[in-house]
N, C-alpha and C positions, 0 to 999 in steps of 0.2 A: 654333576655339571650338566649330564644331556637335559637333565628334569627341571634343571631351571632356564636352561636357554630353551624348553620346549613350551615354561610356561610364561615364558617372557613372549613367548613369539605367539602363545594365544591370546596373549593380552593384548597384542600389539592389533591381531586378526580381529577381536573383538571390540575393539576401541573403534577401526576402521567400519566396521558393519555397523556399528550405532550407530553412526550419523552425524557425528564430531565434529564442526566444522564444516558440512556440505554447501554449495550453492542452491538455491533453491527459486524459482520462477516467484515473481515479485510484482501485481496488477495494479495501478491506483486509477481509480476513472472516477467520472463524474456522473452521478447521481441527482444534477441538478437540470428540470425541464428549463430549457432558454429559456423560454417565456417567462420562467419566474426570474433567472442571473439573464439579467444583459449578456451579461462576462462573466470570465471566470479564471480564473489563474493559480494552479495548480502546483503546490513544491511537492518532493517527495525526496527526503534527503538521508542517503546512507555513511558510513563511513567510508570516505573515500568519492562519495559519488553525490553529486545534487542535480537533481533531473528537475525541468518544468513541463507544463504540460497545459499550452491553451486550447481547451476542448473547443468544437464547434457544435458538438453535440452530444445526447446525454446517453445514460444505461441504466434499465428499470432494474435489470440486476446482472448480473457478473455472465450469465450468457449471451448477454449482447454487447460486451465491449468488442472495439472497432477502433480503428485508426482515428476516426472524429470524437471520440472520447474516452480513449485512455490510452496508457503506455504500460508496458512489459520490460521487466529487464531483471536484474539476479541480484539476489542479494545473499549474504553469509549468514548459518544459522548462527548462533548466539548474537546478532549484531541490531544495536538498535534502527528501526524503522521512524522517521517521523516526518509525518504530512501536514501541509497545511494546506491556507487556503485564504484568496484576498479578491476582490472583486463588485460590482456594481449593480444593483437590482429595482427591480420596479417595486413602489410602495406607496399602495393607496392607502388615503387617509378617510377619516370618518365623512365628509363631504364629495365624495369620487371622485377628489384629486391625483391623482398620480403622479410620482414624483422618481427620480433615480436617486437611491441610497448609496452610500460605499458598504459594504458587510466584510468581516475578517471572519474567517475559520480556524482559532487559536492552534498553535502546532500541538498535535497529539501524537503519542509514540506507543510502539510494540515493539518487544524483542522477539524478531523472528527464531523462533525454533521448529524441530521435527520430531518426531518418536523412530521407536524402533524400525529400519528396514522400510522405513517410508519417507517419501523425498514432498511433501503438499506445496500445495500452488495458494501463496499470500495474496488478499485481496483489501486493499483500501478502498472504501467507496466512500466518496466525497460529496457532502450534504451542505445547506446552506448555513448549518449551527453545528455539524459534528464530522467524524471522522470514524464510521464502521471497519474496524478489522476483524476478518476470518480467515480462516485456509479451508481448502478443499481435497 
């Protein structure tokens, strides 16, 4: 009886130390120079949670996000991530007309996970045709 309430209770310890289920820091910014998007308008939608995000400004990569263009919040490891993205841009034509487009960024998704005894920091960075996910 002690040998299985003792291996129940390390399975219990080892389940917990995996990473089963943890919260994990969650980034989605914008990767787009204004001058190329007018605008920009940002979803980023979890279970349970749909965040938006109109940047005023952009990030060449994930150590320059900032309150003008991006957002931070938690998401659950096994749970799907999916960002999109809708908004209006300048687009010259073969004559040096310039014109304002509307452009959509189709929703792309990732399941947030982690490995062993490590907790990473999710990163969406948001482009004019795509949706880069990594962790750090």
């Amino acid at each position: 009886m002690k040998k299985t309430a003792l291996l129940i209770f390390s399975l219990l310890i080892l389940f917990i130390i995996s990473g089963c289920g943890q919260q994990m820091d969650v980034t989605v910014y914008n990767a787009n120079p204004m001058y190329g998007a007018e605008w920009i308008a940002i979803n980023a939608h979890t279970t349970g949670h749909d965040q938006w995000l109109d940047p005023t400004g952009f990030a060449d990569q994930a150590s320059e996000c900032d309150s003008t263009n991006s957002m931070t919040f938690k998401g659950n490891e096994n749970e799907p991530l999916a960002v999109s993205a809708n908004g209006m841009m300048y687009n010259t034509d073969a004559n040096g007309n310039t014109t304002l487009v509307a452009f959509s960024v189709p929703v792309t998704s990732q399941t947030l996970y982690s490995e062993f005894l490590s907790q990473p920091h999710w990163y969406a960075e948001v482009n004019l045709q795509s949706v880069i996910f990594f962790k750090k």
